[in-house]
C-alpha positions as CSV (number, residue, x, y, z in Angstrom):
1,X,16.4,7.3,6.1
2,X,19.2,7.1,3.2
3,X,22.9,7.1,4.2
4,X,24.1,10.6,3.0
5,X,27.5,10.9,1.7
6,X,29.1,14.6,2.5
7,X,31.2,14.2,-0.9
8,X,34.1,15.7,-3.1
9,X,34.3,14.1,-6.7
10,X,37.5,15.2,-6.6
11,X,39.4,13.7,-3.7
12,X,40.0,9.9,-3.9
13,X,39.1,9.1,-0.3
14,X,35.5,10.5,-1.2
15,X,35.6,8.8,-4.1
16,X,37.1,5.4,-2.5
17,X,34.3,6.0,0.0
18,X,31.0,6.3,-1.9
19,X,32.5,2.9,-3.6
20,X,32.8,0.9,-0.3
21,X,29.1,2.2,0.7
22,X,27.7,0.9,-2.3
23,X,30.1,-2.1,-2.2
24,X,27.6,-2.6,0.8
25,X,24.7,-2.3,-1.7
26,X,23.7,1.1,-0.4
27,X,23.2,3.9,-2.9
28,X,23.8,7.2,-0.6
29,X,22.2,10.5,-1.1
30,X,24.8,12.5,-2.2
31,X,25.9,16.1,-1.0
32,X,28.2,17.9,-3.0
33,X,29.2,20.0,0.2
34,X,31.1,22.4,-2.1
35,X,28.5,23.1,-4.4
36,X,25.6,23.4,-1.8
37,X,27.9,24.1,1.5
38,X,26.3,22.8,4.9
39,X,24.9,25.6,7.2
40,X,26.2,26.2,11.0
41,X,23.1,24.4,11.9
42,X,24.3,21.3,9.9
43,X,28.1,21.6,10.8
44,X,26.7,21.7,14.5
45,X,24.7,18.2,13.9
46,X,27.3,16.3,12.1
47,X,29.5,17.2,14.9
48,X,27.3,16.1,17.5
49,X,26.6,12.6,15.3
50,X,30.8,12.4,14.3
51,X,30.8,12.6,18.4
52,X,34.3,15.0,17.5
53,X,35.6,18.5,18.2
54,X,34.8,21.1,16.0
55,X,38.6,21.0,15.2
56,X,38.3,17.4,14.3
57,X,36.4,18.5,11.4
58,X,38.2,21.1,9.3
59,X,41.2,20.5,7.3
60,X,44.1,22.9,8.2
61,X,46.1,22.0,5.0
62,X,43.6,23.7,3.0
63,X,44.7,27.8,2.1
64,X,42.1,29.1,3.8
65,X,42.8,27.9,6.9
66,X,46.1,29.1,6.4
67,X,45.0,32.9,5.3
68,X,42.8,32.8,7.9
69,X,44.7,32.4,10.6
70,X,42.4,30.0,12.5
71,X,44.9,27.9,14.0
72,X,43.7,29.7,17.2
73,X,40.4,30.7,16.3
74,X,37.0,29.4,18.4
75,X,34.2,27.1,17.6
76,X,32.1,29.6,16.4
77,X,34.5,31.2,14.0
78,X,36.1,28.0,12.5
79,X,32.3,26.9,11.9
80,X,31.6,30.1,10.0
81,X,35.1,29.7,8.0
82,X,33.8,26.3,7.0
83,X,30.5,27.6,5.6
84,X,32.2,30.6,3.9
85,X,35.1,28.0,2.5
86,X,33.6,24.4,2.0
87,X,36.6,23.3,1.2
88,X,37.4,23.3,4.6
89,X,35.3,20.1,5.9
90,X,36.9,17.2,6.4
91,X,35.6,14.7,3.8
92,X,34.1,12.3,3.2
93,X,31.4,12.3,5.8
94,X,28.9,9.6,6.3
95,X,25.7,9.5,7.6
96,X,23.8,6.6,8.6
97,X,21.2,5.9,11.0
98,X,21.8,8.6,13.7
99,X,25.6,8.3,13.7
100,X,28.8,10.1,11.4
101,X,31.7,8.8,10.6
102,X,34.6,10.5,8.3
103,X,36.0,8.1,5.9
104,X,39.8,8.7,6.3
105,X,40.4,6.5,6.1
106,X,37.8,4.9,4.2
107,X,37.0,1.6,5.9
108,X,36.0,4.1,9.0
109,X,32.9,4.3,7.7
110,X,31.9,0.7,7.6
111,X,31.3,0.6,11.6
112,X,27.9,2.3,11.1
113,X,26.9,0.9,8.0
């Protein structure tokens, strides 16, 4: 299976991320998780693979979070906000070989490369 890169052109950690995996002379499938948002079903398995807390995942900095209110807002709802606002998910995410990691920063990534 190819490493998949959950990625964001425009943020630098993505960016300083995708180079370090092919650094490793990996080329990653690319999702441009704004563009083609995950589903609940794939927010649930990156989870379980990142080994985190549904919490762990989002980025409250981001508006939406913010208009939203979900500062005390369950599992199920913060997933939902995350496929309705992409922009949510933390990023960069890599997957490789049955394990996650999110590259923030960056060199995170390299333990399952």
């Amino acid at each position: 299976m190819p490493v998949v890169l959950y990625h964001n052109p425009r943020c630098s950690k993505s960016r300083a991320t995708l180079a370090l995996v092919r650094e490793r002379g990996l080329e990653p499938q690319i999702v441009d998780y704004l563009e083609n948002p995950p589903s609940q079903e794939t927010l649930k398995e990156l989870q379980t693979l990142l080994g985190c807390s549904v919490m762990d995942m989002i980025r409250p900095g981001e508006a939406p979070y913010q208009e939203m209110n979900l500062a005390q807002a369950d599992d199920a709802q913060l997933l939902q906000a995350m496929v309705d606002h992409p922009i949510l998910l933390q990023r960069p995410i890599v997957v490789n070989n049955g394990r996650a990691a999110i590259g923030r920063p960056p060199e995170q990534v390299l333990e399952i490369l």
